[in-house]
N, CA and C of each residue as an Amber inpcrd file, in Angstrom:
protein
   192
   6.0400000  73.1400000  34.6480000   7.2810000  73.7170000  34.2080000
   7.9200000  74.4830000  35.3710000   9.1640000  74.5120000  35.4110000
  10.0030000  75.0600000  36.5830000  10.0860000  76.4470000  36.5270000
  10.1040000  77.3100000  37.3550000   9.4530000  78.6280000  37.7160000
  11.3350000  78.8520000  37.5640000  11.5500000  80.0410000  36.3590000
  12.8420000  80.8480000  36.1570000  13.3500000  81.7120000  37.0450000
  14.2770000  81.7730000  38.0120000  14.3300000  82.9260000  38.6150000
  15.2100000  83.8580000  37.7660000  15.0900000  85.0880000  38.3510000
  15.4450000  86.4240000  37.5130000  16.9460000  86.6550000  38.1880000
  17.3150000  87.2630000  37.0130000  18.7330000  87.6920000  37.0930000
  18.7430000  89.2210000  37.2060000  19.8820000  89.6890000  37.7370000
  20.0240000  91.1000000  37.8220000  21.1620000  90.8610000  37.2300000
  21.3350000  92.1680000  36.8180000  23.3520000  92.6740000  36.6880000
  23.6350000  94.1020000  37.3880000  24.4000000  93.5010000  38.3070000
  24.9400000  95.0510000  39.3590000  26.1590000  95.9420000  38.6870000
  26.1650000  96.9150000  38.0320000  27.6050000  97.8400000  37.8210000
  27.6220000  98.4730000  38.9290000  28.5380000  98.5300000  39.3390000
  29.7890000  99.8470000  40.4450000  29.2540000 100.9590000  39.4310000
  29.0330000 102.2860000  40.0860000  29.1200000 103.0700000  38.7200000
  30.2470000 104.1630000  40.2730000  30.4230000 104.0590000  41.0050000
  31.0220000 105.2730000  42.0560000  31.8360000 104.7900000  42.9350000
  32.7920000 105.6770000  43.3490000  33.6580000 104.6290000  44.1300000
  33.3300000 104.4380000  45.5210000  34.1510000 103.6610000  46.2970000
  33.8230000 103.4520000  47.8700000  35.0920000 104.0540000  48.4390000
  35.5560000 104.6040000  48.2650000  36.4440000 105.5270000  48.8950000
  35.4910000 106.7050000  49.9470000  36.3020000 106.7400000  51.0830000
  35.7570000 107.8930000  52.0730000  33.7320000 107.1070000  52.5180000
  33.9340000 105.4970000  52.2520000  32.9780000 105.3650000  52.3650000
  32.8070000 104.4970000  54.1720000  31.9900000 104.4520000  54.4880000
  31.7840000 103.1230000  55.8010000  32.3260000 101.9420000  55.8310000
  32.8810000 101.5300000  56.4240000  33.2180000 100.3320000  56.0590000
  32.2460000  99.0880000  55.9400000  30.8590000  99.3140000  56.5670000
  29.6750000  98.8350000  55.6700000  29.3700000  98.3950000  54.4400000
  29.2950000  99.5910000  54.1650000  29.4360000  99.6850000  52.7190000
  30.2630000  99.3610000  51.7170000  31.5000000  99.1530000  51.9870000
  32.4430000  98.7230000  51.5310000  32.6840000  97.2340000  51.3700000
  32.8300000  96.1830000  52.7680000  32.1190000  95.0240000  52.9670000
  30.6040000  94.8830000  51.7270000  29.7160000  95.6090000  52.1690000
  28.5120000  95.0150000  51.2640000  29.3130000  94.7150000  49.7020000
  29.9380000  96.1050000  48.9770000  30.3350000  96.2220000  47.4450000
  31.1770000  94.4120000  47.6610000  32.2140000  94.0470000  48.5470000
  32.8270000  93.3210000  48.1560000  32.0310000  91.9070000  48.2310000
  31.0640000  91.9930000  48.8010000  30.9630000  91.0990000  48.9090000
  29.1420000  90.6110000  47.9370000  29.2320000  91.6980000  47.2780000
  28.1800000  91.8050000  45.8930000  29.3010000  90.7900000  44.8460000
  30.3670000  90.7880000  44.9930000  31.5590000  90.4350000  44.0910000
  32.5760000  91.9880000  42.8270000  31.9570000  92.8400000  43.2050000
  32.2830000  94.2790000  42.4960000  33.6870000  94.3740000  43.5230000
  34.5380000  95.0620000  42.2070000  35.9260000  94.7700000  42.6300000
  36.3240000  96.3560000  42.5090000  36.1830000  97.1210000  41.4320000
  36.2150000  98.5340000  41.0760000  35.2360000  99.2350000  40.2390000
  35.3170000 100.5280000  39.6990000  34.1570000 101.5490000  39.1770000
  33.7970000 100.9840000  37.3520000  33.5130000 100.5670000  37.0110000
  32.6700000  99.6400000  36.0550000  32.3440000  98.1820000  35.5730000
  32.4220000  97.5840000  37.3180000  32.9920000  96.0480000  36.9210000
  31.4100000  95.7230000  37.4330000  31.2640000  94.9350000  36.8760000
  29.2050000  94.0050000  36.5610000  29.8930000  93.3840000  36.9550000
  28.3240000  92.1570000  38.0670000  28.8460000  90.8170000  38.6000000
  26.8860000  90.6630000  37.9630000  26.3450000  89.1710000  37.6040000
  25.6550000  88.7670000  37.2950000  24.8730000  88.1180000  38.8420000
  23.5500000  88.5930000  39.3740000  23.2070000  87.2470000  40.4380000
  22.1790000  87.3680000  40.2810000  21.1940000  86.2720000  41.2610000
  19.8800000  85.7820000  41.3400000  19.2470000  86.8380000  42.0160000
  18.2620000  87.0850000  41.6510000  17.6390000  88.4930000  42.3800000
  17.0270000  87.4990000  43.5230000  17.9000000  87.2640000  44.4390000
  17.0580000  86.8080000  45.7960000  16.7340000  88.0300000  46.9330000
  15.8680000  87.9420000  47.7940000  15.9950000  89.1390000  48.9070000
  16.7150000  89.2970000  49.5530000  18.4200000  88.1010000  49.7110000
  19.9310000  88.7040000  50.1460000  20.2880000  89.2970000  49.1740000
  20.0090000  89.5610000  48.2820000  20.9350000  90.3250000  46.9690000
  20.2530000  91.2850000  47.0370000  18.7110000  91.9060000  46.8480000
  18.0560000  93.0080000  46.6150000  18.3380000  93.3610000  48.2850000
  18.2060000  93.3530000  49.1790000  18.6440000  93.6180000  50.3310000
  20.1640000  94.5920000  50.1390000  21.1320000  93.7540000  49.9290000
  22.3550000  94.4060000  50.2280000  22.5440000  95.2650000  48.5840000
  21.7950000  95.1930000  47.6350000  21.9130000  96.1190000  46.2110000
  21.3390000  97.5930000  47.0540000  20.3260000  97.2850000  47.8580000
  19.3270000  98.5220000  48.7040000  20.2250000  99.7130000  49.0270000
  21.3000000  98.4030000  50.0610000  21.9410000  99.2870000  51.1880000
  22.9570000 100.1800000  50.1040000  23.1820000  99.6630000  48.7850000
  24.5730000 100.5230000  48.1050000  24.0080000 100.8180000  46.9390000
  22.8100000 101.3830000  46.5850000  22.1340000 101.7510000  45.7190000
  22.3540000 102.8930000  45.4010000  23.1430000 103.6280000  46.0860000
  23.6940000 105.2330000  45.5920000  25.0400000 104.8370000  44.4360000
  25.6100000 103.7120000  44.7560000  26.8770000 103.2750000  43.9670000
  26.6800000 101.8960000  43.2540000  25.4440000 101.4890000  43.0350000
  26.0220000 100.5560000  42.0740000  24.3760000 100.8270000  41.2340000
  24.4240000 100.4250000  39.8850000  23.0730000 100.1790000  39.0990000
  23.0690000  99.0270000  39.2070000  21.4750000  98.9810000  38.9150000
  21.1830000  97.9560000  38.1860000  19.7740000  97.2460000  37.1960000
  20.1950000  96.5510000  36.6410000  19.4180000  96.0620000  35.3770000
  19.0610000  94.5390000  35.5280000  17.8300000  94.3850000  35.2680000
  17.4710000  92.8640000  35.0270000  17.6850000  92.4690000  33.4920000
  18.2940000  91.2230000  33.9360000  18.0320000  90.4120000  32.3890000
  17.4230000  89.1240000  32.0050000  16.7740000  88.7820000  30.7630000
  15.7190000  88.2910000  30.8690000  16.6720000  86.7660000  30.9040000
């Protein structure tokens, strides 16, 4: 049987204002557009990687 990979869901919960432009790049490119918008992805180690770097501003939750 084929091995499921796991999903996360990222919310924005803070804004990126007065932020790095790092950081800012990373949010956009998570797909988070503003302060309560969820994007659904594959928990790969590019996604948990760049969730790391902006983990002060966004949550997140696995779903099954």
């Amino acid at each position: 049987m084929a091995k499921e990979s796991q999903k996360i869901k990222i919310t924005q919960i803070k804004s990126i204002i007065n932020r790095h432009n790092k950081q800012k790049n990373t949010i956009a490119a998570l797909g988070l557009r503003r302060i309560h918008h969820s994007v659904v992805h594959t928990a790969t180690p590019q996604i948990l990687g760049m969730v790391n770097k902006v983990k002060h501003l966004v949550k997140t939750e696995e779903i099954n």
